[in-house]
Legacy VTK file of the C-alpha trace (Angstrom):
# vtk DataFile Version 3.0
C-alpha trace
ASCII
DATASET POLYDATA
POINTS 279 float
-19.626 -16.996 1.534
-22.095 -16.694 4.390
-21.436 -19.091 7.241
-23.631 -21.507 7.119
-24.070 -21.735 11.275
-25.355 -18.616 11.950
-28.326 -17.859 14.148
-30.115 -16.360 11.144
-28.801 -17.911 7.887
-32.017 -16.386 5.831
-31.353 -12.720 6.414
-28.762 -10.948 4.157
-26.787 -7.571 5.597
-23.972 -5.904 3.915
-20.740 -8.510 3.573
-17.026 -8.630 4.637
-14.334 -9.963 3.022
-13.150 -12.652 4.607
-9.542 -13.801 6.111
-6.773 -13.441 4.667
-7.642 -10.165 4.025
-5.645 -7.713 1.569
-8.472 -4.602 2.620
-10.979 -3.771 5.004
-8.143 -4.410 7.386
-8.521 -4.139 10.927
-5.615 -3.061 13.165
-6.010 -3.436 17.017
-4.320 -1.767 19.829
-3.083 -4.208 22.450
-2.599 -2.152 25.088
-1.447 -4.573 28.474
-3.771 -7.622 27.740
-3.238 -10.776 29.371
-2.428 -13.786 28.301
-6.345 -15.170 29.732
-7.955 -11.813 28.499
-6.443 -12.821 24.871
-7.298 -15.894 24.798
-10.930 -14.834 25.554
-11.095 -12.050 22.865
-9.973 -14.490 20.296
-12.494 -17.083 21.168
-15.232 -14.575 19.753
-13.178 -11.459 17.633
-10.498 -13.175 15.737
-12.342 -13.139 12.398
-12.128 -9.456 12.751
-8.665 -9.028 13.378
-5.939 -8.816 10.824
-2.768 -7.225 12.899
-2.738 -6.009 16.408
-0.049 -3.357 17.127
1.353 -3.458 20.749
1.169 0.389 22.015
2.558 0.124 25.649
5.568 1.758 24.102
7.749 2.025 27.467
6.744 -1.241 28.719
7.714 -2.737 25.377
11.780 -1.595 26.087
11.356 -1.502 29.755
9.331 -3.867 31.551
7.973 -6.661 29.705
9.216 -10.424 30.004
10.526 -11.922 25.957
8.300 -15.490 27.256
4.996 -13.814 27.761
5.499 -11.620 24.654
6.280 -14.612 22.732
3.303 -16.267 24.368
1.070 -13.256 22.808
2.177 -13.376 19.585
1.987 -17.042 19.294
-1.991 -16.885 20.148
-2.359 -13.905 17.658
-0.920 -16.294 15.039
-2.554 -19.346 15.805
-5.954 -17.461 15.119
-3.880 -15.656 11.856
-3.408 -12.145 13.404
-0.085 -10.221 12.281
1.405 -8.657 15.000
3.431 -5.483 15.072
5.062 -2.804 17.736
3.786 0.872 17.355
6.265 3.320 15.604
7.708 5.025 19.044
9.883 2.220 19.730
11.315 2.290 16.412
12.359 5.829 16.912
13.615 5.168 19.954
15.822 2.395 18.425
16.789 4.808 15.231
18.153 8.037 17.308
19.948 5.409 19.425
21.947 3.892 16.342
20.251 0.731 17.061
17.982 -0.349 14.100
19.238 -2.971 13.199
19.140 -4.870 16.329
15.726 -3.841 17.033
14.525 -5.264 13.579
16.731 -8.224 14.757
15.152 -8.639 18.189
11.408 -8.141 16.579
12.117 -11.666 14.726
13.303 -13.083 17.608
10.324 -12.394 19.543
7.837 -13.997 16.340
6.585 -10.340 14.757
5.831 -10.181 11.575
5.687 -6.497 10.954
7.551 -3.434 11.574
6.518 0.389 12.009
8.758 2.494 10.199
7.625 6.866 11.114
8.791 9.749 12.769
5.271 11.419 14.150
6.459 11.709 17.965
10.051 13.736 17.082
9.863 16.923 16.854
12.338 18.894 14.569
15.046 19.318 16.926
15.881 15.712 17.152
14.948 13.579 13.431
16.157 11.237 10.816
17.439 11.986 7.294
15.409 10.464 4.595
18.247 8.924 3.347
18.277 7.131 7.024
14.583 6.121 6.803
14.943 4.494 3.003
18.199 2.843 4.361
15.488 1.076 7.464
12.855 0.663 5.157
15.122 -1.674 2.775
16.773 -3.099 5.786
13.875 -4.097 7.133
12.334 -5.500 4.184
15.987 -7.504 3.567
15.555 -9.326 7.098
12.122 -10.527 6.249
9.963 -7.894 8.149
7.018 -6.369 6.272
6.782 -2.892 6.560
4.423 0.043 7.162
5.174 3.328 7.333
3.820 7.013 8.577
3.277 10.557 7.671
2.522 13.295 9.912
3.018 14.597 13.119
0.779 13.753 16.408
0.541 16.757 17.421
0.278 18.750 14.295
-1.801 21.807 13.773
-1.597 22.165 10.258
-2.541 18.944 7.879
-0.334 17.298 5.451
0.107 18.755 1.902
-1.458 15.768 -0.816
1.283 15.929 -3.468
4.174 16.051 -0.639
2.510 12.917 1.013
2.034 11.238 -2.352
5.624 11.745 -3.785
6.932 10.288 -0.081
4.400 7.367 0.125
6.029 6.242 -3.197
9.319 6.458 -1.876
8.440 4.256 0.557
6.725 2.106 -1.609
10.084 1.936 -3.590
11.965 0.935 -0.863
9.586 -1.622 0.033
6.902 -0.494 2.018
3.566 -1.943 2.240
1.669 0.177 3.329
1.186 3.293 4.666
-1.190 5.543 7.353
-3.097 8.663 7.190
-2.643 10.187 10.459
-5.607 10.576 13.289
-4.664 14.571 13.399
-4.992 14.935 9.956
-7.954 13.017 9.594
-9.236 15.029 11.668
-8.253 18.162 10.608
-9.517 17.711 7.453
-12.767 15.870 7.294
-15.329 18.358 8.303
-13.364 21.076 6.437
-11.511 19.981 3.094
-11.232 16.500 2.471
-10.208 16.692 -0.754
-6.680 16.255 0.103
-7.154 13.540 1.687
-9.098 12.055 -1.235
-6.348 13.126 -3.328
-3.716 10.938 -1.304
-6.291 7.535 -2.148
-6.792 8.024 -5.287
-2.940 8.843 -5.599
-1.347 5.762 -3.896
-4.700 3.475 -3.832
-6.701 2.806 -0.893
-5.477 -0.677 -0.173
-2.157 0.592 0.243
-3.134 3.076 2.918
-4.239 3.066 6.648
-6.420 5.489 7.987
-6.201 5.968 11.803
-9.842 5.743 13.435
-8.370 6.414 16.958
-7.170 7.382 19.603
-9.440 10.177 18.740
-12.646 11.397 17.246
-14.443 8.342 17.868
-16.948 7.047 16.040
-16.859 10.223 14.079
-13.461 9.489 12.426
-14.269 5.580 11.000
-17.732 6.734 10.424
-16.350 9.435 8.063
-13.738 6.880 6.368
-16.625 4.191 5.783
-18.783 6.353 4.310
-15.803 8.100 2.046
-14.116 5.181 1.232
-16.506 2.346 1.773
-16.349 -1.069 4.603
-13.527 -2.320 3.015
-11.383 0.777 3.902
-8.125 -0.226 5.974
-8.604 1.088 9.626
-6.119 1.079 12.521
-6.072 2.168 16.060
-9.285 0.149 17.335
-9.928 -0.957 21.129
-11.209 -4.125 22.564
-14.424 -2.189 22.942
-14.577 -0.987 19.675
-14.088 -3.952 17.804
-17.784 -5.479 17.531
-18.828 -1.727 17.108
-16.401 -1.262 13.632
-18.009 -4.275 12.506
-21.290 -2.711 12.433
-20.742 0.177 11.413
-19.044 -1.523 8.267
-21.968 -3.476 7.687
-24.522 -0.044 8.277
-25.783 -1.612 11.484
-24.416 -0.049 14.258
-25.859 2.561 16.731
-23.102 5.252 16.027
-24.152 4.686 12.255
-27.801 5.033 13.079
-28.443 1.619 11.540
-28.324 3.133 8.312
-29.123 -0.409 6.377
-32.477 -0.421 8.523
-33.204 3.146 8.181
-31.985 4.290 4.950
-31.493 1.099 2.783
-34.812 -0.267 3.680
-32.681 -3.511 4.728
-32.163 -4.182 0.482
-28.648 -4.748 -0.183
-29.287 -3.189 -3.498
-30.086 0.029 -2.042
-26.648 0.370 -0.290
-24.896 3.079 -1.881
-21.274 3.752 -3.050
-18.832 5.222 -1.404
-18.786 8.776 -1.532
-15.250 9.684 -3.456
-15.372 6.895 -5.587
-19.203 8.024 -6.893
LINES 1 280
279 0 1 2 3 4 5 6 7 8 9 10 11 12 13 14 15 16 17 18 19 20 21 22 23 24 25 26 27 28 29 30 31 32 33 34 35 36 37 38 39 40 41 42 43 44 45 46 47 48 49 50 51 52 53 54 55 56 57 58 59 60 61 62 63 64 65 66 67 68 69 70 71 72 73 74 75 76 77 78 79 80 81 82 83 84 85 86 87 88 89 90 91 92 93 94 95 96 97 98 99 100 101 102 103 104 105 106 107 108 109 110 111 112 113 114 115 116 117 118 119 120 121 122 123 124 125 126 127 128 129 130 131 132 133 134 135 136 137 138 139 140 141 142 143 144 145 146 147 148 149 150 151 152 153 154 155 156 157 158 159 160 161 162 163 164 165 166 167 168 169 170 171 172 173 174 175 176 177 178 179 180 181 182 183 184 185 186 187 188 189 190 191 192 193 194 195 196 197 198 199 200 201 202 203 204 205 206 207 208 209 210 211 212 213 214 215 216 217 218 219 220 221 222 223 224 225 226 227 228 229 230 231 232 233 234 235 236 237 238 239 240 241 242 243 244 245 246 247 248 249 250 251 252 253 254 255 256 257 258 259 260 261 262 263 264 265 266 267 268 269 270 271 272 273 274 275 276 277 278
């Protein structure tokens, strides 16, 4: 339902689902905000937030006082924002032995979420899968929902589809909620093949996926997932200055989208098209 306090409550654009959201996620990158700066982003972004991952990785272990993370997450809840810790502090805590206290600690500190993946090892140090179901269903056990990752950062070659399907379902299994498609491979892929990464949606289902719009290939990379997948694709690695810009382009009125609802819908909702792999 459109709010009703708008500036322009006659004019129609392309909706959003609204919070709580189950897709069209939105997954921001808190990288080193302050208390005041996120109080200030929530005044005017919260209703396009659904999770924020904290990325200062070696701050997270090293540096950072438990009060004034606690103090963080408490604001991202009040304004109903999951929070999580990206993935490299988790691997970090699993080739230390130390899982379980780290799943123990998150609680402690008021997350919600944990990320469960192995794309910063290399192959000399790793985990066995048997290791990685055993966190999963750990995690899950403790009360921690859990997403999970395929692919390396730094890969050169892409993901295979059916390999990635068959594992994403072993997560699943274990209890996973969800699971990414990495930057690198998005990238990789879309301007080449996509069709494995099509294959991988309609394999495991888009609302169980994440598709990584950064660090990288920005706006290229969301742009290509919107118009693949459609706005209510699941998107994660945004910035503070990317936010109001996703937005847009999920409604087809952004600059980097070339305010396609102007342009090519003739502003006529009913000239919006599908998405691409599901036409």
């Amino acid at each position: 339902m459109k709010n009703a306090k708008v500036p322009f409550p006659f004019l129609e654009v392309p909706t959003r689902s609204e919070k709580p959201r189950v897709k069209g996620l939105t997954i921001f990158c808190d990288i080193n905000l302050s208390v005041r700066e996120l109080n200030d982003l929530m005044e005017h972004q919260s209703d396009l937030l659904d999770y924020v991952k904290f990325v200062d990785h070696g701050a997270m272990i090293a540096r950072y006082d438990q009060n004034w993370i606690r103090s963080k997450v408490d604001i991202y809840h009040d304004n109903d924002v999951r929070v999580f810790i990206g993935g490299v502090v988790y691997q970090v805590a699993a080739l230390q032995g130390k899982a379980k206290e780290y799943f123990r600690s998150l609680l402690d500190l008021g997350f919600d979420t944990v990320e469960i993946c192995e794309d910063a090892m290399g192959t000399q140090h790793t985990i066995s899968q048997e290791t990685r179901a055993d966190h999963i269903k750990m995690a899950v056990d403790m009360g921690l929902e859990v997403f999970t990752e395929f692919g390396k950062k730094e890969a050169e070659e892409p993901v295979g589809a059916q390999e990635t399907i068959d594992l994403m379902m072993i997560d699943f299994e274990n209890g996973a909620s969800k699971a990414t498609v990495e930057n690198t491979d998005i990238r990789l892929l879309m301007d080449s093949d996509p069709a494995p990464i099509i294959e991988i949606v309609k394999g495991v289902g888009l609302e169980r996926l994440r598709f990584e719009a950064g660090p990288y290939g920005w706006p290229e990379v969301p742009l290509w997932c919107i118009d693949q997948f459609g706005p209510e694709v699941n998107l994660e690695n945004i910035f503070v200055n990317q936010l109001s810009q996703l937005d847009g382009m999920r409604r087809r009125m952004a600059r980097e989208s070339g305010f396609t609802f102007v342009l090519e819908d003739g502003a006529q909702l009913s000239n919006v098209p599908d998405p691409k792999a599901f036409q």
